[in-house]
N, C-alpha and C positions, 0 to 999 in steps of 0.2 A: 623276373622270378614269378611264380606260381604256385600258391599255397591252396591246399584244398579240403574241404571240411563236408562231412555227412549232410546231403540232404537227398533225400530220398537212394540214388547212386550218389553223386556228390557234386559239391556247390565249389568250381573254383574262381578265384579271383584270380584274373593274370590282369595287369596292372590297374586301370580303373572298370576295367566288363568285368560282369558276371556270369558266368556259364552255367546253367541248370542241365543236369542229364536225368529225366524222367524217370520214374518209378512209382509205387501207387502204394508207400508202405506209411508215407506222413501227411499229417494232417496241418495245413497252414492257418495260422491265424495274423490279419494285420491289427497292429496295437497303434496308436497316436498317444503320447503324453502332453499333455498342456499346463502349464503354470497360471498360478491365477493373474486374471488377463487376457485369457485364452492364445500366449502365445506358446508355442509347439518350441520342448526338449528336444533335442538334440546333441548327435555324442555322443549315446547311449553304446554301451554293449552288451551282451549276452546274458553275463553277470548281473544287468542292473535289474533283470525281470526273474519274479517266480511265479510260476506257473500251475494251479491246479484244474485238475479234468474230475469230473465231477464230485468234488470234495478231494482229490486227494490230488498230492504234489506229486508231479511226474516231471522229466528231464526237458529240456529243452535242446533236442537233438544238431539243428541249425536254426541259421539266425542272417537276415541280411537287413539292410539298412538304406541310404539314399543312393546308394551305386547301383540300385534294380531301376532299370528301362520301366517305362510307365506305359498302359496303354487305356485311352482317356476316350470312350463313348461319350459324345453330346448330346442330350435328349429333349428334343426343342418342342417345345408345344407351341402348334400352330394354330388353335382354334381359334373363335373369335374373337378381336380382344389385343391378342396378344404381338400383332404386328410390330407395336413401338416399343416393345419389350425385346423385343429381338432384335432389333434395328440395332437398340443398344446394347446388348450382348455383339453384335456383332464387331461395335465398336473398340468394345473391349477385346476383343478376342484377337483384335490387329494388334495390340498393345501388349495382350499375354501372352498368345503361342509363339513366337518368336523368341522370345527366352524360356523356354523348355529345350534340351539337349537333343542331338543328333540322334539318339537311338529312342528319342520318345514318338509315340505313337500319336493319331486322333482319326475318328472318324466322328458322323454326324447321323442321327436317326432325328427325323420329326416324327410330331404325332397329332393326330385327330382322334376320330373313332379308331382309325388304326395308326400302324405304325409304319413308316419306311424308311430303307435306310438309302440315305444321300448321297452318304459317300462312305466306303472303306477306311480300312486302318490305312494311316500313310503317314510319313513325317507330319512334324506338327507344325514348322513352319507354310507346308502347303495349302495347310487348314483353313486360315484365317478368310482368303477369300472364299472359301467355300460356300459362306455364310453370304455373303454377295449375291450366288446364285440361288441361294435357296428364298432370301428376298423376293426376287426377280419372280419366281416362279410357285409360291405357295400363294393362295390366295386367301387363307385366314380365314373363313368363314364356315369350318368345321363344327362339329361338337367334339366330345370331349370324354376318352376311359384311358384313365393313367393307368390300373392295373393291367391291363392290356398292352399299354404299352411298357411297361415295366418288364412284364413277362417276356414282354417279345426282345427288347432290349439287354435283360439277361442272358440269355439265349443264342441270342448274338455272340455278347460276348464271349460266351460259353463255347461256341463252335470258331470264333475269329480270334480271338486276342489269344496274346503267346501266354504262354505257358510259363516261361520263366521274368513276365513281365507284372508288375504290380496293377492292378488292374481294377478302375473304378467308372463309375457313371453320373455325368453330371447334366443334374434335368433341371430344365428352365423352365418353370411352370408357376400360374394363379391356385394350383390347388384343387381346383372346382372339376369334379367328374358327373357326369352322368349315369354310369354305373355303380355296383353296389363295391369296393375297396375289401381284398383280399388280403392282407398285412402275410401270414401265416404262409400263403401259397407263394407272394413274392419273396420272403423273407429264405423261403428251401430254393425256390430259384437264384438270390442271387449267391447263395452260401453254395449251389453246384459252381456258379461263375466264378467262382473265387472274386467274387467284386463287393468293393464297398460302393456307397452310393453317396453324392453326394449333392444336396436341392437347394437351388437360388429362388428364391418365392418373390413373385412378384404380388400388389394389388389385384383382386377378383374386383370385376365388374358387371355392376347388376345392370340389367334395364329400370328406368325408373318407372312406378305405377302411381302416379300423384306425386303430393307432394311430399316433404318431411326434411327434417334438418341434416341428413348425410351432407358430407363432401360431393359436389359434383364436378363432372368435366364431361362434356359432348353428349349432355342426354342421360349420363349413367352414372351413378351410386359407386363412389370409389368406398373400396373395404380393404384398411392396410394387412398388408403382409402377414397373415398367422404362422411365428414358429412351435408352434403348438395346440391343441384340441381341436373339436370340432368346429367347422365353421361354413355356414350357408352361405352361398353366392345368389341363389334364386331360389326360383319353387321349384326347378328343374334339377339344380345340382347339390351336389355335395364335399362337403372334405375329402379326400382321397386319403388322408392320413400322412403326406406325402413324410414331412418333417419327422414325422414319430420313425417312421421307414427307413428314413436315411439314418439314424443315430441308431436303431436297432442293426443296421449294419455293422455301424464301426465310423459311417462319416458326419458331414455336417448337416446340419441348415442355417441357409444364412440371408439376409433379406438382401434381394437383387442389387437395389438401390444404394446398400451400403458402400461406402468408397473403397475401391478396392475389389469389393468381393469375388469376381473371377481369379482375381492375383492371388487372393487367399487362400480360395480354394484349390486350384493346383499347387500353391506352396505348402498343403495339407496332405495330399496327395502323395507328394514327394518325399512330407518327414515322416511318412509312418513306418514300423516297425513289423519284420514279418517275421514270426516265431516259427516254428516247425515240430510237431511232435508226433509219437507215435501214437498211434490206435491201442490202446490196453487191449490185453487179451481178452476172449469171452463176448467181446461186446458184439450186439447182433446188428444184421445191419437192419438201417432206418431208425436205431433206438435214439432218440432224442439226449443228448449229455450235456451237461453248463460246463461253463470255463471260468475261473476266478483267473486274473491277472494284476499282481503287485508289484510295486517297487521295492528294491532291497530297503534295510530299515536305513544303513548311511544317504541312500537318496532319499527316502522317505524325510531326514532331519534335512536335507538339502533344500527339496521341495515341499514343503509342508503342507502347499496348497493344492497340489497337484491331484489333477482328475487324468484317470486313463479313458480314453473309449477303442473298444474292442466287442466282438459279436458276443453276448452271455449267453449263446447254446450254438450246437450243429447236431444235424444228424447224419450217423455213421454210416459211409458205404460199405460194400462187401468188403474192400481191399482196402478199405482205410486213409483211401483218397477224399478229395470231396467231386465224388459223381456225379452224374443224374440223376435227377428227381423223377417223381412221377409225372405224365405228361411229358418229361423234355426228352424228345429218342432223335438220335442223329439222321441227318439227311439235310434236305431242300428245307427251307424257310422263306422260300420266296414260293408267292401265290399269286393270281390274277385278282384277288377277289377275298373279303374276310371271310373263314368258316359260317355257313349259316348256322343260325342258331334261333330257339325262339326267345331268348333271354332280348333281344336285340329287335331295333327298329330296320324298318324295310330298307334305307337308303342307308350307304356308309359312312357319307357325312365326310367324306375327305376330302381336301382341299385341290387336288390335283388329281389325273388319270395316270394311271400308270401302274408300273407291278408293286405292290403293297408288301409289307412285312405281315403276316397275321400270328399273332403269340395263340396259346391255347388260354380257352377260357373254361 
């Protein structure tokens, strides 16, 4: 049997798929509810959420839930540093993707100064060793612009990942960039992707210059994990913001090391909640709007503790979709070579030859 309900044309469930047929008249937002503890609600239905668009309560036309296919960007930073961090990501990642479902997605982007992508969307059981060969063949001895690669891995996803698939990005990174952190420009790129984001923080590692009482290991100044504010790696780098980025999304941050954490955050991935509404009349495009989103007040006494995260703005395409930004225009994304630029130093700093991802700066 097959039941079918408004989304955009309409959203049907024929026994456990979900069928999306295109239209560009709604606007999606994905919601996460957590209990304190931070473990993710689930169950939810339609009912349980109210919805306002810039102050005022508007319908929540459709509504899906963990029956939406996933499609899961990896975004591995390969700079210096970061080889035994990946080693164990990778190790996890034998252990996670294998129970993700048949109709779930992954592909793999690294990043340096730039970005490349690895490997395509494919089942996710396929994934696991992917991480094998990218071992084998990056040599870690990059620098380092996460907003570039953010942008570029938006972007991505923006032109590859389906359509009717929940779609997010999960970057493996120390934090520390070399360039100057766009929050604002990545925040319109990943709200065109319909992607949330979500970041595993590893320790940043300094070079030492003398002596002083840091933690050391091989020569270098361990600095744990920041899920929050600024924080210096060197006289060369900087915060990227990464953590503040991912939760202004809608997803997590979570520190690498924590047990688990790969398992957790694809099981985050999978419980969130995607609203659907319309575009109010009048509204121009690119105007900037907030979102409020609550729980009914019988779930409110349920969960008492309960925090939602969800994007608090978008800004409006012509048609009421979530479009393209400025900078993102359809086409080729693959380059030989990053855009020149004089923002930027002469070499590209990337770990390998070959065709590069280059995001716009």
């Amino acid at each position: 049997m097959k039941r079918c309900l408004l989304l955009a044309s309409v959203l049907c469930f024929a026994d456990d798929e979900v069928v999306f047929r295109s239209d560009t008249t709604l606007v999606r937002l994905d919601v996460q509810v957590l209990e304190t503890g931070r473990r993710a609600v689930t169950g939810l239905e339609k009912e349980a959420f109210h919805l306002k668009e810039n102050g005022k309560e508007i319908a929540i036309k459709s509504f899906a839930a963990e029956a939406m296919a996933i499609d899961v960007l990896f975004l591995i930073d390969v700079s210096g540093s970061m080889r035994p961090h990946v080693e164990r990501m990778a190790q996890a990642a034998y252990r996670a993707l294998p129970g993700l479902r048949a109709q779930d997605r992954v592909g793999i982007m690294v990043f340096d100064r730039s970005a490349r992508l690895r490997t395509p969307f494919r089942p996710a059981a396929e994934g696991a060793r992917e991480f094998d060969y990218l071992l084998r063949s990056e040599s870690f001895d990059g620098g380092t612009d996460i907003t570039r690669a953010l942008l570029t891995a938006a972007r991505t996803m923006e032109q590859k990942a389906r359509k009717d698939a929940r779609r997010a990005i999960v970057m493996l990174t120390d934090d520390q960039t070399e360039f100057d952190r766009d929050d604002e420009r990545v925040a319109r790129a990943l709200h065109a992707a319909e992607s949330v984001m979500s970041v595993l923080l590893v320790p940043a590692m300094t070079p030492l210059r003398g002596g002083g009482g840091m933690p050391r290991r091989g020569g270098v100044i361990i600095h744990g994990p920041q899920i929050g504010g600024p924080r210096i790696g060197n006289a060369r780098t900087r915060s990227a913001g990464s953590a503040d980025i991912a939760r202004e999304s809608g997803g997590d941050a979570m520190r690498a090391d924590e047990a688990g954490a790969l398992d957790s955050t694809l099981e985050r991935i999978r419980q969130r909640y995607a609203l659907f509404f319309s575009l109010p009349a009048g509204v121009r495009e690119g105007e900037h709007r907030s979102i409020e989103v609550t729980l009914d007040d019988t779930l409110l006494r349920r969960y008492s503790g309960a925090s939602l995260r969800y994007r608090r703005s978008y800004r409006a395409a012509a048609s009421g979709s979530d479009g393209p930004v400025e900078d993102f225009k359809p086409g080729a994304v693959i380059s030989e070579a990053p855009a020149p630029s004089k923002r930027r130093v002469a070499t590209d700093g990337s770990s390998r030859p070959g065709p590069m991802m280059t995001g716009p700066r």
